[in-house]
N, C-alpha and C positions, 0 to 999 in steps of 0.2 A: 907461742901462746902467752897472753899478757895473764901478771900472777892473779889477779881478782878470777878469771875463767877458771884457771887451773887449780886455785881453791874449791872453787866448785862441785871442777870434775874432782877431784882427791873425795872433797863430803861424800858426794853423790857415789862413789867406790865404796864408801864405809858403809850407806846407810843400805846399799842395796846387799853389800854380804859378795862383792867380787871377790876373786881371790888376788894374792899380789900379783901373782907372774902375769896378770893376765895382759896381754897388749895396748900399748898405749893408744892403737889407730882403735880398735877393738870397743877398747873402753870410751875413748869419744865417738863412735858411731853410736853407743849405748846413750850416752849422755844424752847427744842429739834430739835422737828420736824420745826420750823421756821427754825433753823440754818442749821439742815441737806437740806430741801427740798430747800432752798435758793440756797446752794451751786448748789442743780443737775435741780435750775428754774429761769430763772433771772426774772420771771415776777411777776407784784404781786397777792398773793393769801388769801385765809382766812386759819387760821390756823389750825379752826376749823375745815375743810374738810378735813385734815386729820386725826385728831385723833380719835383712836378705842379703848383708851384705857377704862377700866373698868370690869366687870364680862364677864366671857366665851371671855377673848380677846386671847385666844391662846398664850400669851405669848409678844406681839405685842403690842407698844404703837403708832404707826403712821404705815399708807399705803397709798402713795402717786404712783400714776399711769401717766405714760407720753403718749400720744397716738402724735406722728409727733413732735414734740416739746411741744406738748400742753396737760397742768397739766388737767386733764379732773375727771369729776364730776357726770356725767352722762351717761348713753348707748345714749339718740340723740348725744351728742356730739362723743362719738363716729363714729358713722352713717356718722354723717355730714362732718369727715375729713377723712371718707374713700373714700365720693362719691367724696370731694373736690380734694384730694389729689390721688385718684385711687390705693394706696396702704395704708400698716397700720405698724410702727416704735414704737413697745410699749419697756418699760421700768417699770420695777418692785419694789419701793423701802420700804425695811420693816424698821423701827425702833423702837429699845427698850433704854427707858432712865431710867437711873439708877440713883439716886442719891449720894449713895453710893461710895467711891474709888477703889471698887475692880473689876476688872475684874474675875466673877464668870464662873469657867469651868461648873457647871452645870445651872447654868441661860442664859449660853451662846449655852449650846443644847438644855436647853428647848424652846426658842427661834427659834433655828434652827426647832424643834421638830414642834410647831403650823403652819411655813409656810410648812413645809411636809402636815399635817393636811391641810392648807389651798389647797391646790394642789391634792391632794388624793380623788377623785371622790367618795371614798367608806366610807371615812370618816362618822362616826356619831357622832363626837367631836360638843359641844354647842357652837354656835358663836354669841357673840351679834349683833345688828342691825348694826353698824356702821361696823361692819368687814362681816357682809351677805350680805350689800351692795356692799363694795368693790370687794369681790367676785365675785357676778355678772358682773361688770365690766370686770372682769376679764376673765371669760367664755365666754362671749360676745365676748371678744377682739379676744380668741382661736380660737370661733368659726367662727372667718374671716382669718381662719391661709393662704386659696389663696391665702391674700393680703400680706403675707410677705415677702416681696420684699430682705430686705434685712435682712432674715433671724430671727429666733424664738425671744421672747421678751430677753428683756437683765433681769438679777437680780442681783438687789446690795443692800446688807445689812448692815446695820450701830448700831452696840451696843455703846451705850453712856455711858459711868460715868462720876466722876467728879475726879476721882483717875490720876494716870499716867500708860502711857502702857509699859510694860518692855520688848517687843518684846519674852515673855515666851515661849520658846520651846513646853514645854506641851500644852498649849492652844493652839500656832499652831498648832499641831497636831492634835489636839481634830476639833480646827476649817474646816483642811483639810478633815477630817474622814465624819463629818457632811456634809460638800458642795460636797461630791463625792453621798453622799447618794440623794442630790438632780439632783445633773448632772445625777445619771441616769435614771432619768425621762424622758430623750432625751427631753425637752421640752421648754429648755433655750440655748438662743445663741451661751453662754461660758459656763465655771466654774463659780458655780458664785461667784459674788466679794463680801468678807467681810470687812467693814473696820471698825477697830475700833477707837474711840471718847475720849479722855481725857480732861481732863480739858481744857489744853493746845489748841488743835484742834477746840475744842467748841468755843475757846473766839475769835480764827482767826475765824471760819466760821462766828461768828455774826459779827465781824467786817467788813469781805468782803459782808455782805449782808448791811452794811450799807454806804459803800465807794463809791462816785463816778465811775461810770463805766468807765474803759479808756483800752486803747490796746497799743503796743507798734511794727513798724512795720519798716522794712526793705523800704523804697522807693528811688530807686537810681535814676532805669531810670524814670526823669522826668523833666519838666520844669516849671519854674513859668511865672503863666500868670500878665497881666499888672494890676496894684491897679485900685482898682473902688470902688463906693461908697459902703459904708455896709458890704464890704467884708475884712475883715482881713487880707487873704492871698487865694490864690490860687496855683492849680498846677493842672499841665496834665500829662501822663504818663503812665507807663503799669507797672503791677506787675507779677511773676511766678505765676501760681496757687496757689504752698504750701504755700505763704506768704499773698496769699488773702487767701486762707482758715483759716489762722492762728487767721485773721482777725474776722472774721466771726462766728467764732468755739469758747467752750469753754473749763478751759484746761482740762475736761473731753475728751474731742472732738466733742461734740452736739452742733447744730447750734444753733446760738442766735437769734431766731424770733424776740426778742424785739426790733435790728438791724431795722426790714423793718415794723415796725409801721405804717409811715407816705408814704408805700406805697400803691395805690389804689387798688391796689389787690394782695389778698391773691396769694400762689401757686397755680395753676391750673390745676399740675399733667401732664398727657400724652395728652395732647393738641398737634395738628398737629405744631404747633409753636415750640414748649419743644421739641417734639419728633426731629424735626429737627436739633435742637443745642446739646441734646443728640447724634444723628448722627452722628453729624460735628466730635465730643468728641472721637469717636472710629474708624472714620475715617483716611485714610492716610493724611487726608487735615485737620486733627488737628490741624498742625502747625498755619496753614491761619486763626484758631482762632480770633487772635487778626484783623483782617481784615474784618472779615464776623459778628460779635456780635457789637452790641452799646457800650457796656462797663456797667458800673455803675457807678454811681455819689455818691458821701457820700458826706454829710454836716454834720460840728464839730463846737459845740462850742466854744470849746478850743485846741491849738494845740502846744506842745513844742518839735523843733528840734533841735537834736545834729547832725551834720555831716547828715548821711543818717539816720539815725532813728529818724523817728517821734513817737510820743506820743501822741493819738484823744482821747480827754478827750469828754463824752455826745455826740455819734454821732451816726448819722441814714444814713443807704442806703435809700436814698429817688426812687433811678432808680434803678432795678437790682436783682427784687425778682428774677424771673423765673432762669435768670442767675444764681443764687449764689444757689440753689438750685438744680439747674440740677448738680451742680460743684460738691456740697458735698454728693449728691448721686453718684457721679460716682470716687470720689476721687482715690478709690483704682486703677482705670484703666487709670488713665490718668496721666502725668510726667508733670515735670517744663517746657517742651519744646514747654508747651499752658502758654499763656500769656494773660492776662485781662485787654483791657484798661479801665481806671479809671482815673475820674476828683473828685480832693480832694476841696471842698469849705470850709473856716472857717469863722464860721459867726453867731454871734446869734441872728440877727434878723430876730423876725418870719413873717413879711410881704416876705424880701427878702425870706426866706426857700418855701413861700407860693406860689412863681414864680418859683420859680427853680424846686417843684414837678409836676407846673401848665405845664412848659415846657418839661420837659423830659419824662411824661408820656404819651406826647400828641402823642410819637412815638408808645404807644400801643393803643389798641381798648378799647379805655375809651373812655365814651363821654364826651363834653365839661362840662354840667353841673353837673355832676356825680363830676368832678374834682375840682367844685367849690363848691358846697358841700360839700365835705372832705378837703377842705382848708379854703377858705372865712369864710364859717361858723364855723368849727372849733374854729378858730383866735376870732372871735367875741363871743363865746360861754366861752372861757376861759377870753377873756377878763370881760363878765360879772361877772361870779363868784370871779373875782379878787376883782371886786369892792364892792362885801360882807365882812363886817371885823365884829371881834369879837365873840361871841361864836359860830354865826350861820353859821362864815366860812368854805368852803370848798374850795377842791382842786383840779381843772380839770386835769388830767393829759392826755393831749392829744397829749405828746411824752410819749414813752416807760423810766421808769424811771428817771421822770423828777424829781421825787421827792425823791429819793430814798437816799439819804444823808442827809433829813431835816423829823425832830419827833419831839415827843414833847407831850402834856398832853393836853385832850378837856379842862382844865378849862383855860387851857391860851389861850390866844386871838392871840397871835401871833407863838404859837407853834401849832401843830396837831396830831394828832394819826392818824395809818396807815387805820382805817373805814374812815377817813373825808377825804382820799384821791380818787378820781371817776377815772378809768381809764375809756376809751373810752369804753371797751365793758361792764362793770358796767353801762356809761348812755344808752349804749342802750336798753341793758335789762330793765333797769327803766322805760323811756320812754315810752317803748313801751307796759311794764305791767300796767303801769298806765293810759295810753291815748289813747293806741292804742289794747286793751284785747289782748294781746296777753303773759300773764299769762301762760299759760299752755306750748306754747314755750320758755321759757326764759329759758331753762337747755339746749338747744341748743347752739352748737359752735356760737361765737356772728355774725361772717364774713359772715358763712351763713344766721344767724338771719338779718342781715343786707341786705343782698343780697337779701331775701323774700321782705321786706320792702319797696324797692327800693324808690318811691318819697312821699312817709308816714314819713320821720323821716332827718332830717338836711337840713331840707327843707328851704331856704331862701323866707323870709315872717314868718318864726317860731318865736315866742315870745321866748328869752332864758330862761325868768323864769320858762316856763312849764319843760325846762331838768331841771332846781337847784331844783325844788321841789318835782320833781319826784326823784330827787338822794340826796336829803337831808331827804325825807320821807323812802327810804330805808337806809339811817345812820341811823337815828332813829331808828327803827325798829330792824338792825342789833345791836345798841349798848343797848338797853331793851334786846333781846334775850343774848348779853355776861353777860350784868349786874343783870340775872334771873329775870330780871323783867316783863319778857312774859314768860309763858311758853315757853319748848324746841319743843312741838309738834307741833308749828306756823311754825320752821324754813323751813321746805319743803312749809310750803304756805306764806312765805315773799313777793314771788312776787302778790300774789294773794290779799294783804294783799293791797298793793298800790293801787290799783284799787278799792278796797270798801272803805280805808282811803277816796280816792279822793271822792267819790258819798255819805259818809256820811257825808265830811264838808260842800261840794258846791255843790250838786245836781246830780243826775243822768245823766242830760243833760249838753252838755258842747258848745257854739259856737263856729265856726269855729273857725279851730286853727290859722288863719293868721289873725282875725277880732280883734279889741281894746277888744270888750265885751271875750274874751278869754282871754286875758290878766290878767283882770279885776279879770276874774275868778281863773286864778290860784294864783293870789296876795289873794287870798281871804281863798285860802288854805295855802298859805306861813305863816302870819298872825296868821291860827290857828295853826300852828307847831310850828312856833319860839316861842309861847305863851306854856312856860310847863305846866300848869294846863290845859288847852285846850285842850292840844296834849296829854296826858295821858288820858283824857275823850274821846276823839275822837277812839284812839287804842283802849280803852277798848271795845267802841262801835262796832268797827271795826271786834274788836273777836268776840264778840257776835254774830255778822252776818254771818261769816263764820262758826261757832258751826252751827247756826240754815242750813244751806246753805250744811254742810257736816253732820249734823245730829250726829254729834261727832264722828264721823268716821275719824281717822288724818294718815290711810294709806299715806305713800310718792307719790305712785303711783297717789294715787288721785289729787293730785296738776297738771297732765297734764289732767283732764278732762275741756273738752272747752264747757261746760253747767255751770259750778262753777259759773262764775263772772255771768251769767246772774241770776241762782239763787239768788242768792247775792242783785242783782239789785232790782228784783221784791220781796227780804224780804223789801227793802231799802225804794224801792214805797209803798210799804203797809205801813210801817211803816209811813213816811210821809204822805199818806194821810189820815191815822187816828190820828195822831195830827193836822191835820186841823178841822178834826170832832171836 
C-alpha cells in the first residue's frame, strides 16, 4: 500500500475510535466502504452497518442499500418512507476491497458471481448473518415493486485496490460479460454500473468525504437586497430549473436530503398540495411556474462571487422541501422554460437562521409550536452540549454536516471522532430509548420516529441534560461494542441497552420530565458515566439484565419486542428490592 493511502487509512482509525489490535484487512475493508458509501451518501452513517465481510460473504466486503435518499438499516425503515413518501427509489451498492494492486479478472467474477447468488431465489450458497440480513432488505424492497415509481432499483458495484487501473481491455470485457449476465435478470433499472477503485480514486473519495460541502451556481437573474443586521449579503431572483437542480443534485445526480435538514417537514409524497405543483409541471401553464410557487429560500454560511457565479459554501434550503422534490422527480419532463424563484441569505448566525425558518414555514400547515420546537429548542440544545469541554465532549450536529471537515481522536479534548458526533436523528433515537421506552421503535426512519412522538420529545420546559446523557450513553455503548469491549451480540439491543443503563444507575422511576427533581436525576446518571470505573460496572450490570430479560436469546428480531424493557424493569425491581432486605 503506497504511504499517501496508508495515512489515510491510519487518520481514518483515529477519527473513527478503532481500536489498535484491530486487523489491518478488517480496517481497510472499514475504510473502503466509508469512502465508497460517502461518495453515493452525503449523510452520516456507521460504517459498521455496512460491512458483511467475513465467512460465507459471497465474495462482498460491504452492502450498502438507498431507499428515497436514505441509507436504511432496517425493513420499518423501510415501511416508513414508503407510507411517507407513497413510492419507493431503491439503489443497490456492493463492494469488494482489496488490498492488493491488482485488478484480478477472476476476483472480479467471483464477485460479480456472489451478487448473482445474492439475487437468485433458488440459490442455496451460505450467507453469513450480516449479508442474510441485507438480503432481506432487499426482498422486502421487491416486494413493494407497485411502488416503483421511477422504475426497478438501480445497481452499482465498486472493486477497490490499492494498485492503478489500466483501463484493460480484457477485464472490460470480462466485466461487460458478467453485468449482461445480471441485466438479464430484468430486475435492475439499467446495466448495471461497475466502477473501479485505485489507489488514486480512493484517496479523492476520502478527501471529498471529508471537505466542506459547497456547490458552484450560475445566478444571473437577480438582485441584491438592502444590508441589514446579521446578514452578510442577500439576493432575490429566479433560477432555470436545470441550474437549481444542479444545486440540489449530486454529481451522481441523487438529491442531497442533507440540503433540507433544517426543514420542518420531511416530503410528504402525493398530498393534494404536491399533486398540484406536479400538475402545474406538465401543464401548458408551466411557464406561470415561477408565478403560482413560493419559491425557496437557502441560507449559506459562506458565499464567494465571481461575476455571475456564486460559490454556497455550508448551506441548507430551510423553505422548499415539497418543491425541490416534486422538481427532481419530474426532471426528465420538464425544460429550462420553468423557473424557480429563490431568496439567497448568507449568514451564520443561528438566531437569525432560526427566524427565517420560523417565517417561511409559517406559509405551510405547521403549527406555531411545532416550529418552535425544531428551532428555539434546537439552538438551545446545542448550545448546551457546547458548553461540555474535554473528554466528555460531544457534538450536536443539528445542521446537516455541520461537522463534516472537523475529526480528530477521543483522547484529545479538543478534536473528536465521528461516534462523539449526535446528528439529529441519533438524539432522537436516544431519547426516546432511554426516557421514553421506545426501544423496540428506534430502527424506524427517525422523521416518522418523530412525527409518532409529537409533544413527548423537544419539548420546551425539557432539561437538555436528559438529550446529552441519553446521546453520550449511546457513545459509550457504541465505542465498548467497536473497541470489543461488549460483546457484538449487544449491538442489535444498544437501544435497549439505554433504558436499563438509565433504571440501573437512578431508579426505575423518574419525575417529570420538566420538574428540577428530573434534572436532578439525570445529572445523577451523567455523574455515573463520565466516572469510567462506574460506567463499566454499571454496563456490565446493564448486560446482565438484559441476558436475564432475554433468557440469552440475542435473535436481532427480538430487540423490537415492547415487553423487553418492562422485563428488564421488573428484574431491576426485584433486584432492588432485595438489597433492601
Amino acid at each position: 500500500m503506497d504511504i499517501v493511502t496508508q495515512n489515510l487509512v491510519n487518520s481514518f482509525k483515529q477519527e473513527q475510535g478503532f481500536p489498535e489490535n484491530i486487523p489491518d484487512s478488517t480496517l481497510f475493508e472499514h475504510f473502503v466502504n466509508y469512502c465508497v458509501v460517502s461518495k453515493e451518501y452525503s449523510e452520516e452513517f456507521q460504517v459498521e452497518d455496512i460491512c458483511v465481510a467475513g465467512s460465507n460473504d459471497l465474495q462482498l466486503d460491504g452492502v450498502a442499500i438507498i431507499v428515497n435518499g436514505v441509507l436504511i438499516n432496517t425493513i420499518e425503515e423501510i415501511d416508513d418512507l414508503a407510507n411517507t413518501n407513497r413510492y419507493i427509489d431503491a439503489e443497490f451498492i456492493f463492494i469488494q476491497a482489496k488490498a492488493s494492486k491488482n485488478f484480478d479478472g477472476a476476483d472480479i467474477s467471483n464477485m460479480f458471481f456472489g451478487i448473482q447468488e445474492l439475487f437468485n431465489p433458488l440459490s442455496k450458497a451460505p450467507r453469513n448473518d450480516f449479508l442474510a440480513e441485507k438480503e432481506s432488505l432487499i426482498k422486502h424492497i421487491y416486494d413493494k415493486s407497485p411502488l416503483f415509481r421511477h422504475g426497478n432499483p438501480q445497481l452499482k458495484i465498486y472493486y477497490t485496490t490499492t494498485g492503478k487501473w489500466q483501463e484493460d481491455d480484457n477485464l472490460k470485457a470480462r466485466i461487460n460479460r458478467e453485468g449482461s449476465l445480471l441485466e438479464e435478470l430484468n430486475i435492475f433499472r439499467t446495466f448495471p454500473i461497475f466502477e473501479p477503485v485505485d489507489a488514486k480514486r480512493l484517496q479523492q473519495f476520502f478527501s471529498q468525504a471529508k471537505n466542506s460541502f459547497s456547490k458552484t451556481i450560475m445566478f444571473s437573474k437577480r438582485v441584491t437586497l438592502p444590508a441589514m443586521k446579521e446578514v452578510k449579503e442577500s439576493y432575490l431572483g429566479y433560477l432555470p430549473v436545470s441550474i437549481y437542480l444542479d444545486l440540489i443534485t449530486d454529481e451522481n445526480g441523487k438529491l442531497l436530503r442533507g440540503l433540507f435538514y433544517d426543514n420542518v417537514r420531511d416530503f410528504q409524497g402525493d398530498n393534494p398540495v404536491n399533486k398540484e405543483i406536479e400538475q402545474t409541471l406538465v401543464s401548458e401553464e408551466k411557464e406561470a411556474f415561477i408565478l403560482l410557487n413560493n419559491g425557496v429560500t437557502v441560507v449559506a454560511d459562506d458565499l464567494s462571487v465571481t461575476g455571475d457565479n456564486f460559490k454556497l459554501t455550508s448551506f441548507q434550503i430551510v423553505n422548499g422541501c415539497q418543491t425541490s422534490h416534486i422538481l427532481f422527480n419530474n426532471q426528465k419532463i420538464i425544460s429550462d422554460s420553468v423557473h424557480i424563484p429563490i431568496k439567497l441569505i448568507v449568514s451564520s448566525e443561528n438566531v437569525l437562521k432560526n427566524r427565517i425558518t420560523k417565517a417561511t414555514n409559517r406559509q405551510t400547515a405547521v403549527k406555531l409550536e411545532e416550529l418552535s420546537a425544531l428551532t428555539d429548542f434546537q439552538k438551545n440544545l446545542e448550545q448546551y452540549y457546547n458548553a461540555i469541554e474535554g473528554e466528555h465532549r460531544l457534538y450536536y450536529e443539528r445542521r446537516s454536516q455541520q461537522y463534516r471537515s472537523l475529526s480528530g481522536s477521543e483522547s484529545s479534548p479538543d478534536e473528536k471522532m465521528k461516534i462523539q458526533i449526535i446528528p439529529v436523528s441519533t438524539q432522537i433515537r436516544a431519547f426516546a430509548s432511554m426516557f421514553l421506552n421506545r426501544a423496540p421503535q428506534a430502527s424506524r426512519y427517525y422523521n416518522n420516529l418523530l412525527n409518532d412522538l409529537e409533544n413527548q420529545i423537544f419539548v420546551n420546559g425539557h432539561c437538555p441534560i436528559a438529550y446529552y446523557v441519553s446521546a453520550y450513553a449511546l457513545f459509550r455503548i457504541e465505542s465498548a461494542l467497536r473497541k470489543k469491549q461488549l460483546n457484538n451480540r449487544y449491538k442489535a439491543f444498544k437501544y435497549h441497552l439505554l433504558g436499563i443503563l438509565r433504571m440501573e444507575i437512578a431508579g426505575t422511576a423518574f419525575p417529570i420530565m420538566t420538574s428540577n427533581k428530573f434534572e436532578k436525576y439525570c445529572a445523577t446518571i451523567r455523574d455515573e458515566l463520565w466516572d469510567e470505573k462506574k460506567r463499566t460496572l454499571a454496563l456490565e450490570r446493564a448486560c446482565k439484565v438484559l441476558d436475564k430479560a432475554l433468557k440469552n436469546g440475542y435473535d436481532r428480531d427480538r430487540a423490537k419486542d415492547s415487553t423487553l424493557q418492562d422485563r428488564a424493569k421488573k428484574i431491576i425491581q426485584a433486584k432492588q428490592s432485595k438489597s433492601k432486605n
